[in-house]
C-alpha positions in Angstrom: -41.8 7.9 -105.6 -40.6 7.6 -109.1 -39.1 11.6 -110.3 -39.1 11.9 -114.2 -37.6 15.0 -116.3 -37.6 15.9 -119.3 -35.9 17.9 -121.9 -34.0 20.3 -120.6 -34.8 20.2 -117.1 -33.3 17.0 -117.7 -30.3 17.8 -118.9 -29.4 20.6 -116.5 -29.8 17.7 -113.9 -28.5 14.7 -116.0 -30.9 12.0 -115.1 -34.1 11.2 -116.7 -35.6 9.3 -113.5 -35.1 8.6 -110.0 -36.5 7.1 -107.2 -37.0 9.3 -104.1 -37.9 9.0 -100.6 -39.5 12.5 -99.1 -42.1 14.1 -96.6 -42.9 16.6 -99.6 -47.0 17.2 -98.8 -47.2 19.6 -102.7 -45.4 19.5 -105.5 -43.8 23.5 -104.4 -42.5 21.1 -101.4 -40.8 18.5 -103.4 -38.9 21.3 -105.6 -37.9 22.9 -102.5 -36.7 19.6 -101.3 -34.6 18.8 -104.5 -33.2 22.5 -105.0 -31.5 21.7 -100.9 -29.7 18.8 -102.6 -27.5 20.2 -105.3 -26.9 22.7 -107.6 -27.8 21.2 -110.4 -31.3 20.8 -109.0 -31.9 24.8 -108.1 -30.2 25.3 -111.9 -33.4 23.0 -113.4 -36.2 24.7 -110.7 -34.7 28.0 -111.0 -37.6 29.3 -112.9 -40.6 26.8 -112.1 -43.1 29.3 -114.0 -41.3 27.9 -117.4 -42.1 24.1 -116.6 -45.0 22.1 -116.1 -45.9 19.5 -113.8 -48.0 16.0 -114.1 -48.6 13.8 -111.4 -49.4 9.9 -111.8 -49.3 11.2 -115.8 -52.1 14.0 -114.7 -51.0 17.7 -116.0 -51.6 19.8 -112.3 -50.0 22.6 -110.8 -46.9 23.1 -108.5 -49.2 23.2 -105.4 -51.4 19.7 -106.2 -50.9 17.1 -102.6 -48.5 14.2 -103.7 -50.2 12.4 -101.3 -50.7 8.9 -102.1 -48.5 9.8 -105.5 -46.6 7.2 -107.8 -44.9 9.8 -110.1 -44.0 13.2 -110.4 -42.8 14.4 -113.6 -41.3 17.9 -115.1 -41.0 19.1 -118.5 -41.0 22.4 -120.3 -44.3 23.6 -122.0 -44.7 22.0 -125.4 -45.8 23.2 -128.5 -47.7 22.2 -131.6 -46.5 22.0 -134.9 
C-alpha cells in the first residue's frame, strides 16, 4: 500500500510517500504500526485528533478497514481563504 503525508506531518517524517507492507485491519492500526518503527513516526501521530485521513483519496476516519486499500494518506486539516 502506497502511504502519502503531507505538510507537516510530512516534514516531521521526511518523506512524502512510501510503499508499505502491513496486517493493519483500520487506519488506528496502521498508525500504531508506523509509531513501533521510529521516532519520527510517533513525533508526526503524536496527536492524530490534529490530522485527517483519506483512503483511496476518500476523506474517512482513523477507524475506516484498509481492507482491499491502494492508499492511505495524512494531512493536517485545511482551511479556506
Amino acid at each position: 500500500m502506497d502511504v502519502l503525508y503531507f505538510a507537516w506531518v510530512r516534514e516531521r517524517i521526511g518523506l512524502a510517500k512510501e510503499r508499505i507492507d502491513t496486517e493493519a485491519a483500520t487506519v488506528r492500526d496502521l498508525v500504531a504500526e508506523l509509531v513501533a518503527r521510529e521516532e519520527r513516526y510517533a513525533a508526526a501521530f503524536a496527536d492524530t485528533s490534529a490530522l485527517r485521513v483519506a483512503v483511496d483519496q476518500e476523506l474517512t476516519d482513523f477507524d475506516a478497514p484498509l481492507e482491499g486499500a491502494r492508499e492511505v494518506a495524512f494531512f493536517p486539516p485545511m482551511t479556506g481563504g
